[in-house]
N, C-alpha and C positions, 0 to 999 in steps of 0.2 A: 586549759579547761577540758574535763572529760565530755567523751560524743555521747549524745542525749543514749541510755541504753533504748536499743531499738527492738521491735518484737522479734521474737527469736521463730525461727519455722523451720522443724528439724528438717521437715522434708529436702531444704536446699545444700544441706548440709552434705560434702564432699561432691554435692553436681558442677559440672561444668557451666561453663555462664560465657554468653560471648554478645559485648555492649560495643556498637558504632557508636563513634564521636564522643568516645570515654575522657577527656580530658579539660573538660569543663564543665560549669553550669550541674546542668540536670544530669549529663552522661557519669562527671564527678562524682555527684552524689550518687547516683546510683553505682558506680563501682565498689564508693566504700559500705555501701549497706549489703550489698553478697555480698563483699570480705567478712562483714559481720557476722554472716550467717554460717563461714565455714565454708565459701562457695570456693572453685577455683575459678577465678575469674580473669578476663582476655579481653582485653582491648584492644581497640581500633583507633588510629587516628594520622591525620596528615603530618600534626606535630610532635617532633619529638621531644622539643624543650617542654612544653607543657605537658606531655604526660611525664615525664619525670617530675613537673610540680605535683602532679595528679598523686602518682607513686606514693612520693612525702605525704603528702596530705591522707592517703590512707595507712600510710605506715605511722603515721602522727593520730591516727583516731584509734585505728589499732590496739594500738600498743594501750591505752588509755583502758580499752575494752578488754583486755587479759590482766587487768588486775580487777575486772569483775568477774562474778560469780555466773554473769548468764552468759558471758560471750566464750564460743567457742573458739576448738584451734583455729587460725587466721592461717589461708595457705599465700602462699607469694602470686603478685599481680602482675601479669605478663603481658606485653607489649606488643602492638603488631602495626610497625607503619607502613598507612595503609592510604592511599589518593582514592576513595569512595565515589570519586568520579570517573576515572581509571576504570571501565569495565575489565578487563582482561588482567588487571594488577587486581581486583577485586575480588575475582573467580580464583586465583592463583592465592590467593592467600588465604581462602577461606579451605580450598585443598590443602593448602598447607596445614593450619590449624587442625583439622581433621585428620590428616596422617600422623602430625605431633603429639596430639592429645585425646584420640577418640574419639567418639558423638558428643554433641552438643545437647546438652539439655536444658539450657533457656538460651534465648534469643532475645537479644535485645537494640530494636533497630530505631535507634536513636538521633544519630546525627542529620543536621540540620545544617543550611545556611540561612541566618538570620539576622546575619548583618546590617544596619542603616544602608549600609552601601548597594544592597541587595533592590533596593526596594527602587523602584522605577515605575510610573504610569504607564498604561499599556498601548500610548503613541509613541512611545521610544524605545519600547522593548522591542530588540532587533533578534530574529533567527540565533544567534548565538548565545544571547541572552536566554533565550528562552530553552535553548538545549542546556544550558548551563544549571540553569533555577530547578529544571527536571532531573536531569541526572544528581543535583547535591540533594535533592528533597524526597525523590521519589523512584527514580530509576533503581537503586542501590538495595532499597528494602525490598524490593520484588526478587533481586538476582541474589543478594546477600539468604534470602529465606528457601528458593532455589535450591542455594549451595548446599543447605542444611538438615533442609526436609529429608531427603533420603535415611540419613545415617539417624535421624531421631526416629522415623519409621521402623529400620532395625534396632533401633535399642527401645521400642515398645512405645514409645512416644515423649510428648515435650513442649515445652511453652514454649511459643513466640507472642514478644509486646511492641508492637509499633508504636510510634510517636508521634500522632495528631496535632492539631492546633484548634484553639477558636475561631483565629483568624477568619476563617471563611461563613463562621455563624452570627460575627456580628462586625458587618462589610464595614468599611469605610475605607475612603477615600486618601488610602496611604502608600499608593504604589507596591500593593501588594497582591494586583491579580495572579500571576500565576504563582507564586509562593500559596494563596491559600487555595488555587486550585488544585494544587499536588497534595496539599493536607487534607482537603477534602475527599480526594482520592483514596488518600491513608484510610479513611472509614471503610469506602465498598472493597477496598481490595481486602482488608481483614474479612469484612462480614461473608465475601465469596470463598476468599483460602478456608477460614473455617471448617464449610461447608466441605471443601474436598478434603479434607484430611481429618477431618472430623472420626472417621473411622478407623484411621490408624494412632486414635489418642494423643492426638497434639491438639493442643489449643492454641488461639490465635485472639488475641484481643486487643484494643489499642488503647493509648491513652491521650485527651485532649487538656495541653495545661494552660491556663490563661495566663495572663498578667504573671510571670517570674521572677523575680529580683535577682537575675544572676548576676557576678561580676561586670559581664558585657552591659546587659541593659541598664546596668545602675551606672555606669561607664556612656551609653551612648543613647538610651533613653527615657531614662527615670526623672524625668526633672520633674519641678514640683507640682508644677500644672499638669503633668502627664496625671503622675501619683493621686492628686486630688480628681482627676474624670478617672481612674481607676476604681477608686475607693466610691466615686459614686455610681459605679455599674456593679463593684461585688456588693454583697451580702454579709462577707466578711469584711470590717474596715482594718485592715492589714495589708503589708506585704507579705506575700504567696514563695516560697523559698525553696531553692530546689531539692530538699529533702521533703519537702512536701509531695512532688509528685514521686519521687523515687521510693517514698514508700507503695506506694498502691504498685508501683511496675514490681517491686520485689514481691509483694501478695501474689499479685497475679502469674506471677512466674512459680508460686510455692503450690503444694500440695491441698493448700489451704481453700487454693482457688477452683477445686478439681473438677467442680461443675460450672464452670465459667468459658465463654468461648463465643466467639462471632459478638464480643459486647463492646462497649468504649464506655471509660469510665472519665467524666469530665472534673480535672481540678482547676475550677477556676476561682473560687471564693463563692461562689453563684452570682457568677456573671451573667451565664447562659440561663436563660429560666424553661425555655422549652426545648422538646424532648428530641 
């Protein structure tokens, strides 16, 4: 079946693109919609079988999109494994990327641990748990944007999109305090970067996705009572799908977005009602 044609935005067309946690879910989708665009785009990730499913799966959409009329040349999707928790494997590869390929011009700081497994109430979350839940969620997009700010400064400037959550707007009691403490973080630290780099033409904005039906969740926790208190917190009565949010991250990475920066765009169905 051909990939829905997606909006085309010339502006990403031949820029560099560099997405953490590219090999499933949301980071998936978003890989293949910059290929869409013409982008060259760079992934991260721990694993390497799955980004070679990832790979297929954008060489599989691809390819569908060059026997239309709006999609551009498609450049090849490159691979960087990458332990995002690894500070020092992290810094190093992100130099690496930069010496192989020049500035970066979107950013896209995606990965996540969101595992069932992850999740623990906060009388059992021990010191190592708690470096752990930080460094997969939150440590990585501060030093990953670090890596990168310089070289977009010299090349005039550049999007970065961090990856929010709701989690922390609409609490409950599912052993997910520090997981939504680190996303809540994700907001001020966008809306402060912003602010300093604001003047050397990079933007910085995030995005918070509710409710996703990614493989995983539909895998570990989509069941049917989950779905039905889903469906009665959105607005929309649907599943939210991960090209759902990877479109607004490829917007806001385009030209299109050029007056955009220090914002968060929420896709959750309208889950979230206040602001």
């Amino acid at each position: 079946m051909p990939f829905p044609a997606p909006a085309i935005y010339p502006s990403l067309r031949d820029k560099t693109v560099v997405i953490s946690g590219g090999t499933n879910g949301i980071g998936a989708a978003t890989v293949t919609l910059f290929a869409l665009q013409g982008s060259q785009v760079i992934f991260l990730d721990i694993s390497k079988e799955a980004a070679e499913q990832t790979v297929e799966q954008v060489i599989s959409h691809t390819r569908d999109s060059e026997q239309q009329p709006w999609g551009p040349p498609v450049k090849p999707r490159i691979f960087y494994h990458c332990d995002l928790t690894d500070l020092s494997a992290l810094q190093s590869t992100a130099a690496r990327i930069l010496d192989e390929h020049g500035p970066i011009h979107v950013l896209v700081n995606n990965a996540a641990a969101t595992s069932s497994s992850a999740r623990m109430p906060t009388e059992t979350v021990t010191p190592s748990d708690w470096d752990f839940s930080v460094n997969a969620n939150l440590r990585h997009v501060f030093f990953l944007s670090q890596a990168f700010i310089p070289a977009m400064k010299h090349a005039g400037g550049g999007s970065i999109v961090n990856l929010g959550s709701i989690s922390w707007r609409i609490p409950a009691a599912d052993g997910q305090a520090v997981y939504a403490a680190c996303k809540a973080a994700i907001m001020g630290l966008t809306r402060v970067q912003s602010k300093e780099v604001g003047d050397a033409n990079i933007r910085i904005n995030s995005v918070m996705p509710g409710a996703i039906a990614t493989q995983r969740q539909r895998e570990e926790v989509l069941t049917p009572e989950y779905r039905a208190e889903v469906f009665a917190a959105q607005s929309l009565k649907r599943d939210l799908v991960p090209e759902d949010v990877a479109k607004v991250i490829v917007f806001l990475g385009s030209e299109e977005a050029s007056g955009v920066t220090g914002s968060t765009y929420v896709v959750d169905g309208g889950w979230v009602s206040d602001p």
